[in-house]
C-alpha angles and dihedrals in degrees: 000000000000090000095048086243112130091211141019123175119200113188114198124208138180147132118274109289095021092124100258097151090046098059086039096055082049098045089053092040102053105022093031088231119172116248125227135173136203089202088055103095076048098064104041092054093050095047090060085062111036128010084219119047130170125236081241087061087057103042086050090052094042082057097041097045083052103049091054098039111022137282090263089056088110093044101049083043088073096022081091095039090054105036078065097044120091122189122035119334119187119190114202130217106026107185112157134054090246091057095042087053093048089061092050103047081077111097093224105043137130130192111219109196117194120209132200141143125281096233087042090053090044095056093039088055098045089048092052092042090189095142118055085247112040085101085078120130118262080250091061102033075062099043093041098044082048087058102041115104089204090057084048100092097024105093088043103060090051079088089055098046113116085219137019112205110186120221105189098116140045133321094260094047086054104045084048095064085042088065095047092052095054097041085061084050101049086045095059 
């Protein structure tokens, strides 16, 4: 690596719609870091099953994994995958405590938290309609992110993030404060 430094581990977090996967595609495009994903494993059950699945599915499964095999089970599914990893790994979609303090258990980690507006994310998620119920209402976008045990944690660790990059305004905007972020970081 370009620092010198063997490993760093970036964990992204952010409410539904924050941009997440936009900051993670240019994470991997201009610094060639490895993606990762707690929701992986996820997704990979669910798409044996159905070829559309809701962010409710998901969130039902990641429970239910936890609650039979601890609340660690996502975390110890990437520990191997990045032991083994040099260079810079971002996972992406950090959404529980477990998972925010396993990236940090790594020496060289950072916690990027990216922060938007609710009505902003609601209207970012309806317009992708990736998921089969991304068309719902702003009111039960509200009601449903309120319910959601993998929203739960979410607002709060916007306090423990190492750094807060606000995506309320354009791409470039965005991508700009990216850089600066990872500047800092290359400069440690």
């Amino acid at each position: 690596m370009e620092n010198g430094k063997k490993r760093i581990v970036i964990g992204l977090v952010g409410a539904t719609g924050s941009g997440k996967d936009t900051v993670a595609n240019y994470l991997e495009e201009k610094y060639k870091v490895q993606k990762m994903r707690f929701a992986d494993p996820l997704k990979e059950t669910l798409a044996i099953y159905f070829d559309k699945f809701s962010k409710e599915d998901q969130g039902w499964l990641a429970v239910q994994f936890r609650k039979r095999f601890g609340d660690d089970i996502l975390s110890r599914a990437l520990r191997k995958r990045i032991d083994n990893g040099q260079g810079i790994i971002m996972v992406n979609g950090v959404r529980f405590w477990e998972d925010f303090h396993f990236v940090k258990s790594y020496s060289d980690s950072y916690i990027f938290y990216i922060d938007v507006a609710q009505k902003i994310r609601w209207e970012r998620t309806v317009n992708r309609g990736e998921k089969s119920d991304d068309a719902m209402s702003f009111e039960k976008f509200i009601e449903t992110e309120g319910e959601m045990e993998t929203e739960k944690y979410v607002p709060e660790m916007k306090e423990k993030a190492d750094y807060i990059i606000k995506n309320d305004e354009d791409l470039t905007s965005l991508l700009a404060e990216v850089d600066r972020v990872m500047e800092e970081i290359k400069n440690k």
